[in-house]
TORDO-66245 format. One line per 2 residues: for each residue x, y, z of C-alpha. Coordinates in pm, 1 decimal, decimal comma. Example, Ala and Ser with C-alpha at 12.3 -4.5 7.8 and 13.67 -1.06 7.14 Angstrom:
1230,0/-450,0/780,0 ~ 1367,0/-106,0/714,0 .
//
This chain:
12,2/-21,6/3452,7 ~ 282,9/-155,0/3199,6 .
230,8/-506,0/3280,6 ~ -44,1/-740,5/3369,7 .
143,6/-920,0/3612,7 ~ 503,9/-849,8/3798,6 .
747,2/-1071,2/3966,2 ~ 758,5/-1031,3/4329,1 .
1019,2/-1183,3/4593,1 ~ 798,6/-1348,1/4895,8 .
1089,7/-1279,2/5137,1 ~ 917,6/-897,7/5127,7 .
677,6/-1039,9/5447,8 ~ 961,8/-1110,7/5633,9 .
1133,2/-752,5/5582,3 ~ 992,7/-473,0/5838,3 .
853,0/-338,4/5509,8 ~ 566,3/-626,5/5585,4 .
452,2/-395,7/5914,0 ~ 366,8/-97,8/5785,8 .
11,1/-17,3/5688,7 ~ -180,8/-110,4/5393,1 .
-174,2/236,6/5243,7 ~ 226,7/223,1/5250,8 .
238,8/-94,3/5149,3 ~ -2,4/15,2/4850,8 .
206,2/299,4/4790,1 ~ 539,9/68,4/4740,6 .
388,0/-184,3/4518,0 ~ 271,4/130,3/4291,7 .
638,8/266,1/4280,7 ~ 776,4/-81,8/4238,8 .
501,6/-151,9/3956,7 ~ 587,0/164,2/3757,7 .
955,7/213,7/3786,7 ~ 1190,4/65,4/3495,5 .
1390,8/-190,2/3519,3 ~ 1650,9/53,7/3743,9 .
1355,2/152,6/3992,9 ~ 1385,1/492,8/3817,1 .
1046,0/688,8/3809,0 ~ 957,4/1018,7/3737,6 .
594,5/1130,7/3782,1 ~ 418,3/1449,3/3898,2 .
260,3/1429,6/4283,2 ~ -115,6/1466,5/4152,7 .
-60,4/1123,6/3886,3 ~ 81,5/1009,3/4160,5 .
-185,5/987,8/4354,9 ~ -413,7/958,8/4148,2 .
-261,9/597,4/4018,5 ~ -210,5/460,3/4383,8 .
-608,1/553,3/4387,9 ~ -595,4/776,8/4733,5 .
-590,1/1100,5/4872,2 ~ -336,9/1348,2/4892,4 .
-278,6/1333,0/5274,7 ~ -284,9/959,2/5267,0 .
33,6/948,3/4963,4 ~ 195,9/1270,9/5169,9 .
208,0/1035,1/5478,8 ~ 296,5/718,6/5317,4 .
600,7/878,3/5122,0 ~ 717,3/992,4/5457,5 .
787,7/638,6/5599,9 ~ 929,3/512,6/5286,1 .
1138,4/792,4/5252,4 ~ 1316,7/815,5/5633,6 .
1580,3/597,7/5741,1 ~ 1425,3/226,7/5911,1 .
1645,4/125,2/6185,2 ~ 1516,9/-205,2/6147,8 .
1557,6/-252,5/5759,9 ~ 1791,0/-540,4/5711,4 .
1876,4/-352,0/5392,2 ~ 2150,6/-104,5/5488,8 .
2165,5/56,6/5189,2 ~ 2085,9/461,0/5267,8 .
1950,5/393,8/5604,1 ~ 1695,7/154,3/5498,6 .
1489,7/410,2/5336,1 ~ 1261,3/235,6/5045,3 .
1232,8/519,8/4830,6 ~ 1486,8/829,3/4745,9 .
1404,8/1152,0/4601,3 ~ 1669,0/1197,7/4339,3 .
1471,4/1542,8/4229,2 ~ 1141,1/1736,8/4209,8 .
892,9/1445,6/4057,5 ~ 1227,9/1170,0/3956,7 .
1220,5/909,0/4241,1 ~ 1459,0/588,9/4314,5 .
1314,2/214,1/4463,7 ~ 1611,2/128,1/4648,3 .
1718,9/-236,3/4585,9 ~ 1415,8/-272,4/4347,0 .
1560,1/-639,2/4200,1 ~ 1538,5/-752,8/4574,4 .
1191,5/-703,4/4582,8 ~ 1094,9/-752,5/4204,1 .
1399,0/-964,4/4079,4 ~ 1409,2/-1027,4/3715,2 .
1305,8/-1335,5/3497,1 ~ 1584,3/-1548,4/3460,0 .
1672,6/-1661,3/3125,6 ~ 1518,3/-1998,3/2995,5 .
1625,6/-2225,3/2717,4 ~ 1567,8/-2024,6/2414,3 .
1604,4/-1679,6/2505,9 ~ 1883,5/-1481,9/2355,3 .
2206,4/-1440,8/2514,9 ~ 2334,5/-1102,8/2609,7 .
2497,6/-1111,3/2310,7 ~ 2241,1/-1212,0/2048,3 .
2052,4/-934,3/2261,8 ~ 2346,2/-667,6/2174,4 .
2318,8/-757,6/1832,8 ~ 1950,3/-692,5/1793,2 .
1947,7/-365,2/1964,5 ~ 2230,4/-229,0/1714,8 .
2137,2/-400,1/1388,7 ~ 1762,5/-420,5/1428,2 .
1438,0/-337,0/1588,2 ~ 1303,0/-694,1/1748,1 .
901,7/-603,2/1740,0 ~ 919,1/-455,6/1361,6 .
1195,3/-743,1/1224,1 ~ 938,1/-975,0/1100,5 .
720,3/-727,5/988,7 ~ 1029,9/-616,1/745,9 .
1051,0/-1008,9/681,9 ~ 692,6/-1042,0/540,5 .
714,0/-722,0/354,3 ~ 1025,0/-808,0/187,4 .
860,0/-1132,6/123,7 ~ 538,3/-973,0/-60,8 .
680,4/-734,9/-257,5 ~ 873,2/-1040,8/-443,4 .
563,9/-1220,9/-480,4 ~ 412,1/-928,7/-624,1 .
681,5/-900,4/-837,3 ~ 680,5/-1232,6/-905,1 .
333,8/-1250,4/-1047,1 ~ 357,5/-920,5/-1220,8 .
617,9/-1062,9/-1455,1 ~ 364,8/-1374,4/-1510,8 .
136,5/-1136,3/-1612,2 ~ 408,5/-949,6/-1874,6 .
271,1/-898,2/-2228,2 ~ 350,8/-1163,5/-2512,8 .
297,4/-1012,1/-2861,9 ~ 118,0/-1248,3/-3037,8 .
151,9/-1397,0/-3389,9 ~ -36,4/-1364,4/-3693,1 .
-195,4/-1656,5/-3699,6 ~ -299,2/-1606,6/-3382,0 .
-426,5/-1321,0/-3478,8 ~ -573,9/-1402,9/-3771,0 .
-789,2/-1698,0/-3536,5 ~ -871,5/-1490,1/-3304,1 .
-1082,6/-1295,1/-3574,3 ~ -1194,4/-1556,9/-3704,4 .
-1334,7/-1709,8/-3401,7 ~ -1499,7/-1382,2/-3308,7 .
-1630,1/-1361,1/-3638,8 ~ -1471,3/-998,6/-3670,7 .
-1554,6/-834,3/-4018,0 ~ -1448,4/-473,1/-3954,3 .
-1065,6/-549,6/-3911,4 ~ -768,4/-700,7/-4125,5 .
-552,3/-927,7/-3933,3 ~ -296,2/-846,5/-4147,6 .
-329,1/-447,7/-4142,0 ~ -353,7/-497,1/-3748,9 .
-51,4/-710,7/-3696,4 ~ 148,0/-497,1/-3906,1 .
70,8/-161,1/-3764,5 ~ 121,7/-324,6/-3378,0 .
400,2/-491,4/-3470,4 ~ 590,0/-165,6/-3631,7 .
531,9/51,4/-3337,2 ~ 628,8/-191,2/-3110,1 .
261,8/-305,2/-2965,0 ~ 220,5/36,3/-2814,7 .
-96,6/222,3/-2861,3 ~ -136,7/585,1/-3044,2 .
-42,3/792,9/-2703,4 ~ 301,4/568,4/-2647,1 .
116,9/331,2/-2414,7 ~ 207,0/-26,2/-2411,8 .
-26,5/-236,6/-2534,5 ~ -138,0/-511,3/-2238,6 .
-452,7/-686,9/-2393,4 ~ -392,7/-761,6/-2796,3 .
-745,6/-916,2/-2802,9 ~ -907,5/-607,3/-2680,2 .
-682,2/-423,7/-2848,3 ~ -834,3/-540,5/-3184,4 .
-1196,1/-577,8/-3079,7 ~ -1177,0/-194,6/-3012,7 .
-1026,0/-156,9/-3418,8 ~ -1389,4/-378,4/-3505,7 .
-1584,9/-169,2/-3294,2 ~ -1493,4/150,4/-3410,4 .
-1429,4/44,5/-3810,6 ~ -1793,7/-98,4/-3765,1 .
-1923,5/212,8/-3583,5 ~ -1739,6/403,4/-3913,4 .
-1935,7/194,7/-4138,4 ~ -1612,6/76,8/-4324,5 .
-1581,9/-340,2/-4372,0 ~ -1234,6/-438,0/-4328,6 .
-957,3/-405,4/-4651,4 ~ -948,7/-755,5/-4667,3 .
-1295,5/-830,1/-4753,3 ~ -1289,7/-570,2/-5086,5 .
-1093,4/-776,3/-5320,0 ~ -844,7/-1039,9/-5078,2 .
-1010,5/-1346,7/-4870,9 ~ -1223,8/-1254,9/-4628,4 .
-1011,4/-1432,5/-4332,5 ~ -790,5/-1106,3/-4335,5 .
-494,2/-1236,0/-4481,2 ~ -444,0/-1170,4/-4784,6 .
-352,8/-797,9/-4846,6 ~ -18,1/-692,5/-4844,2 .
136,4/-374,5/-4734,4 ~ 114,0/-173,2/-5086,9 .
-246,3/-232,7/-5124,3 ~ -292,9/-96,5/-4754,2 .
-99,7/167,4/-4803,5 ~ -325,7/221,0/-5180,5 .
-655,5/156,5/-5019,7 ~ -553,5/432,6/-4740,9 .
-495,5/692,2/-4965,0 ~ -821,6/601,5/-5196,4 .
-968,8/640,5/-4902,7 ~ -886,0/957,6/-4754,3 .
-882,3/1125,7/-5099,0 ~ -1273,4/1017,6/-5070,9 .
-1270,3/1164,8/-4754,0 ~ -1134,6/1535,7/-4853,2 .
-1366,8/1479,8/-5166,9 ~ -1668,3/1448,7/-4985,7 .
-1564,5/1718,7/-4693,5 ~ -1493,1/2002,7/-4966,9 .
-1857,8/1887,4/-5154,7 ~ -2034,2/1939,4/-4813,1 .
-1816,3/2291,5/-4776,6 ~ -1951,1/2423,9/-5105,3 .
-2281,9/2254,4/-5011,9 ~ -2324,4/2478,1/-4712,9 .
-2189,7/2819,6/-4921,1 ~ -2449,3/2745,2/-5152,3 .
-2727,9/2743,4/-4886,5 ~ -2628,6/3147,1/-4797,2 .
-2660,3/3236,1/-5138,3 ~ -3062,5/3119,9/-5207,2 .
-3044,1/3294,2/-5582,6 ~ -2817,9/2970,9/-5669,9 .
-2929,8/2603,1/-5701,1 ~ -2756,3/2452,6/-5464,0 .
-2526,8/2154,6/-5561,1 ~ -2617,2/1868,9/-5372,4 .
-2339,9/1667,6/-5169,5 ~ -2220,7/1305,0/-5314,6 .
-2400,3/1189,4/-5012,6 ~ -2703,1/1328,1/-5090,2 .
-2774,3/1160,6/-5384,1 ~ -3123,4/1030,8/-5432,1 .
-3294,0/1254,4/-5189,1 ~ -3511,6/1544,7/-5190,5 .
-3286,4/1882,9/-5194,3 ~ -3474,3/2094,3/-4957,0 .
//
């Protein structure tokens, strides 16, 4: 059934309706029950019957009576016949608001008009849904631009290493490099965590083996190195770099050619050449 409970009119046991058996009677509430608002129904005979809960000679009979004209109906409307047959499975309770009449409005419903206004501007079951939607995404949004990034300075910088204890990263080489592309990391990322940002720099200068610029000549706080001696120290060191790669290159020609003493790498220096 649609509802739990319906509205019924208690002058129904006064109407000739009120004699007929229980099975009719059962058969009327059903239609009454299941029709809209218009006493329009449409339904197949077998759901029919199988929602009034009886057999098929029992609902046959039943729609009979309701169906002929009642001579004593003080309803005149088609003869006094409950129930029309509009077409194959589409039936009609006649005067259905006589016998289920319809709420009548209280204080706070909407007017007709309020109601007209709904229908055309907005669904009523999904409006506050929308509401509360509307209302999280700006709280989301809301707390996603608390949570924006703030480049930092470089002092802060500069304490933050110093707090950690860092010794594999310049404050000053770190600001500087962040701070020219914009705090965005090597693939074009934005940068959204400075501080782990530059403990990554430690971990992988200290997993290279290479102590920070700072500490080879400048204070060890990471300070004091300015931009030429980077730039100097960079290109000492990769020149060390190519030195030692081409050194390992011969190195490794030398070990096809076993008639030659091999010459041994820079970083193999002090051990046994095998």
């Amino acid at each position: 059934m649609k509802h739990d409970w319906i509205k019924w009119n208690t002058d129904t046991a006064k109407s000739s309706l009120w004699l007929e058996d229980a099975v009719t009677l059962k058969v009327f509430l059903y239609f009454v029950m299941e029709s809209d608002a218009n006493g329009r129904l449409k339904a197949t005979h077998r759901a029919l019957v199988d929602g009034c809960r009886i057999t098929g000679p029992e609902f046959d009979r039943s729609m009979e009576v309701l169906t002929s004209p009642d001579p004593d109906s003080t309803n005149e409307d088609h003869g006094g016949r409950r129930i029309l047959i509009v077409e194959p499975n589409v039936y009609q309770v006649v005067s259905k608001q006589k016998y289920n009449p319809p709420r009548p409005r209280r204080p706070g419903d909407s007017t007709p008009r309020v109601q007209k206004y709904r229908e055309q501007h907005e669904t009523p079951r999904n409006a506050g849904n929308a509401l509360e939607e509307k209302r999280g995404e700006e709280k989301r949004k809301e707390k996603k631009e608390r949570r924006a990034f703030v480049a930092p300075t470089l002092d802060e910088v500069q304490a933050f290493i110093a707090a950690e204890g860092y010794r594999f990263v310049s404050a000053k080489v770190f600001w500087n490099y962040y701070d020219e592309t914009g705090w965005r990391k090597a693939n074009g990322r934005p940068v959204k965590d400075w501080k782990k940002a530059c403990r990554g720099w430690n971990d992988r200068e200290e997993a290279r083996g290479t102590p920070a610029i700072a500490s080879r000549g400048a204070s060890s706080s990471g300070g004091g190195v300015s931009r030429a001696e980077w730039e100097r120290s960079l290109a000492e060191e990769r020149i060390r770099l190519e030195a030692a790669a081409a050194a390992t290159t011969r190195f490794a020609a030398a070990q096809e050619a076993p008639s030659e003493a091999p010459e041994a790498p820079p970083w193999a220096e002090g051990e046994e050449t095998r």
